[in-house]
N, C-alpha and C positions, 0 to 999 in steps of 0.2 A: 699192259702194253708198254712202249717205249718212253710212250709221250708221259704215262702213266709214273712210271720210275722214276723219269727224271724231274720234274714234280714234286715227286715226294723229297727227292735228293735237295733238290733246290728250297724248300719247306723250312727240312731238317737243316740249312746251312741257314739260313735266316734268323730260326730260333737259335741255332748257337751263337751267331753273332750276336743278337740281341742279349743272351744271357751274359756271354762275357763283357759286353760293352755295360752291361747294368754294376754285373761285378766289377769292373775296372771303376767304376764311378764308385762305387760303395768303396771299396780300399781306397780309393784319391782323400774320397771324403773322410776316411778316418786318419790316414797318413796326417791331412791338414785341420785336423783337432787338434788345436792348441794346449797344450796341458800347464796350469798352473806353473810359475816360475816357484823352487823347492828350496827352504831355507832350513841348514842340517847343524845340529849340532852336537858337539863333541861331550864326553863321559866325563867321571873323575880321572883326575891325569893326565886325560888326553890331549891333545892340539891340533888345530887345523894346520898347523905344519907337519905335524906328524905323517911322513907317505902314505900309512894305510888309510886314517883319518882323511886324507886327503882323496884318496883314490875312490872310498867309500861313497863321499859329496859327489865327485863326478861322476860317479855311475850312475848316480838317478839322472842327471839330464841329458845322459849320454845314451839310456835306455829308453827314458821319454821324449827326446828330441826338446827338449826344454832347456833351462838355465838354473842350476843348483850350484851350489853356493854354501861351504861350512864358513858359517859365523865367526869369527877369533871374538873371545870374552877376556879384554883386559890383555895381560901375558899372556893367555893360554893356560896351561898344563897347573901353574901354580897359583893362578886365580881363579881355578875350579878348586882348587883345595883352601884358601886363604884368604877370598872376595866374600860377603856374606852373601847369601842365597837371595835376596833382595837385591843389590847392587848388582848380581851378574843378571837380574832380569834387565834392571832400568838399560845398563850396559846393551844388552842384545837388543833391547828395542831402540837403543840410538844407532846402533849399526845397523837396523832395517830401515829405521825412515832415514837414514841419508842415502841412501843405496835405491837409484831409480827401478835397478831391478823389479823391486819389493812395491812398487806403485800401484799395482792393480791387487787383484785379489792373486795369496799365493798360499802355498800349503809348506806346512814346518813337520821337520824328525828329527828326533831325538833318540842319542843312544843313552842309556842308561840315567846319572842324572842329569844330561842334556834333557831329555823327553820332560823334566819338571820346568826347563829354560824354554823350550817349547809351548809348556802349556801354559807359560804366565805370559808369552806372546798373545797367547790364542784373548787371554780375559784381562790384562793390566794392560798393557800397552797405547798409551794416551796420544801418539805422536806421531801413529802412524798413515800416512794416506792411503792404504790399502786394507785389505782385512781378510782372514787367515781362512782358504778355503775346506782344506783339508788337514786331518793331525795323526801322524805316526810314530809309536814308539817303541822301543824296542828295552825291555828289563829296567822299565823307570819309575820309581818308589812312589807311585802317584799315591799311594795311602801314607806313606813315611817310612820308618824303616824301625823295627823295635829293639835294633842292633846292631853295631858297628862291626865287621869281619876284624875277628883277634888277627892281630899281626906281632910279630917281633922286632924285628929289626928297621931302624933307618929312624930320620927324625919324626916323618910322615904316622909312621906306626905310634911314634915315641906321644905326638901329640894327638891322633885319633882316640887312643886308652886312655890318657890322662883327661879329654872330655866326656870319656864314659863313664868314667871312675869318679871326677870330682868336678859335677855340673855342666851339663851339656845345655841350660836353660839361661846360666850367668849370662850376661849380656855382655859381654867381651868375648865370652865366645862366640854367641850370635851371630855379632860384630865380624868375628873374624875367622871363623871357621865355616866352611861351606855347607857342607853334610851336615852338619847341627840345624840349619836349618830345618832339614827337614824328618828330625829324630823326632818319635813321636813315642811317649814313654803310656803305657795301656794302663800301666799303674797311676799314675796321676796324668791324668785326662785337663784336669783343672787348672793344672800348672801348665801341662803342657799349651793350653789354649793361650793363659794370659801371658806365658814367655816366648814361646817362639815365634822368630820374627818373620815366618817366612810360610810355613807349610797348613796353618790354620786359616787365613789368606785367602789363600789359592786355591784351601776346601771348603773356602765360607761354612767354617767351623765359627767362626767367634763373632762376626756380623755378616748379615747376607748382605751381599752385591749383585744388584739386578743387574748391572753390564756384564758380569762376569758370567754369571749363568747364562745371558742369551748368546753373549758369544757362545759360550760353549754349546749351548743349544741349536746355537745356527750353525754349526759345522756344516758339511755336505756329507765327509765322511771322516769316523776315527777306524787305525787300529792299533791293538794293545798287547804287544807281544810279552807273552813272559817265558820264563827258561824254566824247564821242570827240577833242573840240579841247580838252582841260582846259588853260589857261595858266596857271592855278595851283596845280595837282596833279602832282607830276612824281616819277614816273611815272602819269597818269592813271588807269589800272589799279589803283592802291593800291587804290581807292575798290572793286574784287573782290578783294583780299588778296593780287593779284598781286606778286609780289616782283622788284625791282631788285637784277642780280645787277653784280659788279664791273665786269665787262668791258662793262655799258650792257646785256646782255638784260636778259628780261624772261620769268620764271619764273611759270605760270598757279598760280593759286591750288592746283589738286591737285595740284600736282607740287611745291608745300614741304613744308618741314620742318612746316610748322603743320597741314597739312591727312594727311600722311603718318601723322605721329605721334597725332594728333588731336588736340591738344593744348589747342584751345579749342573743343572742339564741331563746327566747319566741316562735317569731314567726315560725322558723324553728320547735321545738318541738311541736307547733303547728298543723300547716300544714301536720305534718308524723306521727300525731295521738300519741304524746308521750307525751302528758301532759293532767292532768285529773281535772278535777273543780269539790268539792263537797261543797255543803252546807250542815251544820250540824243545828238541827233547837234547839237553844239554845244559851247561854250566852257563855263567853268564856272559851273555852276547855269544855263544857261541853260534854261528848259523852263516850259514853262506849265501853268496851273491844270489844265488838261484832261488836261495829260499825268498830272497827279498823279490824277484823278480815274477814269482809263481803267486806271493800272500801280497805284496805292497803297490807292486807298480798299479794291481786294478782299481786300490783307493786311491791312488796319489792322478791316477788318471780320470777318475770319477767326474 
């Protein structure tokens, strides 16, 4: 009947109402998820003046509706090369506690070895009023590096060879060289431990730190990007905590000593599904806005 049709018409307009009005609430309510304020920081060389460096940091809060922010460590460009890898941590963590931004809980990324400035955020950092919710990185020698990329020319090349060549352990290099920090020689393990000043630390290689492992254990979420062609990462894998063993293997991240013993959290992050592995299929840092927007945005919004 008529009465009948129209009934049903006026039913079916109710239930759509009702759906869109559920759905208009459900997008409101995700629109107004707050996503962690994003603390990013720059590679060797690099600087937060640098435009792309620059443009990089803003795209994550521009994407997330949040407040990102690249870090400047000292000068920049030449105290990622000439700060020692300890000084540019304490550095970063005095530019996040004076920065109200960073007051609540926020999440740090790092490109290359930024992501090691990053992750001494996550477990050193004594000063800060807030605490690190999330951690992304992108080709960052979180195991060490068992290689400096050969160079030729410039002074930069002139002195990265000459700390390959004649002690990368001396403590004036330590001192003064950035990447020496976190050179980690497979051949001597033992030297490596008791000289460097920076990346045994950070992997509670040489005394365990309960604060350091529960930070890292209280994450919410990591991810751990690496580059399948890395020419600047060797062993490119670092970048999953895989380890460079004497003989040139290459030991997966579960199967060290760091992730056996658990020594920094890994394996717990692990296990409760809060750590994410991506290979990017290119050289180092090669990957686009998109890629970051398809693999990163859903940790950094976690």
């Amino acid at each position: 009947t008529t009465v009948g049709i129209i009934m049903k018409i006026a039913l079916a307009l109710i239930l759509s109402i009702a759906v869109s009005t559920s759905l208009a609430f459900k997008l409101l309510a995700d629109s107004d998820t707050q996503v962690a304020p994003i603390a990013v920081f720059a590679g060797f060389g690099d600087d937060c003046r640098n435009p792309g460096m620059s443009r990089f940091a803003k795209f994550f809060g521009e994407g997330l509706n949040t407040t990102s922010k690249c870090i400047q460590i000292g000068s920049g460009a030449a105290s990622s090369i000439f700060m020692s890898f300890e000084d540019q941590g304490k550095a970063a963590c005095e530019e996040i506690a004076k920065d109200p931004i960073f007051d609540g809980e926020f999440s740090v990324v790092g490109n290359s070895q930024g992501g090691l400035i990053a992750r001494y955020v996550v477990e050193k950092c004594q000063n800060l009023k807030g605490r690190v919710r999330n951690m992304a990185t992108f080709g960052a020698p979180h195991f060490g590096v068992g290689k400096f990329p050969r160079c030729f020319k410039g002074i930069i090349c002139d002195v990265l060879n000459y700390v390959v060549d004649f002690g990368v352990y001396w403590k004036m290099i330590q001192n003064h060289v950035g990447p020496a920090g976190y050179f980690r020689d497979a051949h001597h393990l033992d030297y490596y431990k008791d000289h460097s000043t920076f990346l045994p630390s950070i992997n509670n290689e040489r005394e365990f730190d309960q604060e350091a492992y529960e930070r890292m254990a209280g994450l919410n979420k990591v991810f751990l990007g690496m580059f399948s062609k890395d020419g600047m990462i060797y062993p490119p894998s670092s970048a999953w905590f895989n380890e460079l063993r004497p003989d040139g293997s290459i030991l997966s991240f579960n199967q060290t000593e760091l992730y056996s013993k658990d020594l920094l959290g890994l394996k717990t992050l692990y296990e409760e599904g809060r750590i994410v592995f991506h290979e990017f299929d290119g050289d180092h840092l090669q990957f686009s806005l998109d890629d970051v927007e398809e693999y990163v945005f859903p940790i950094l919004a976690s």
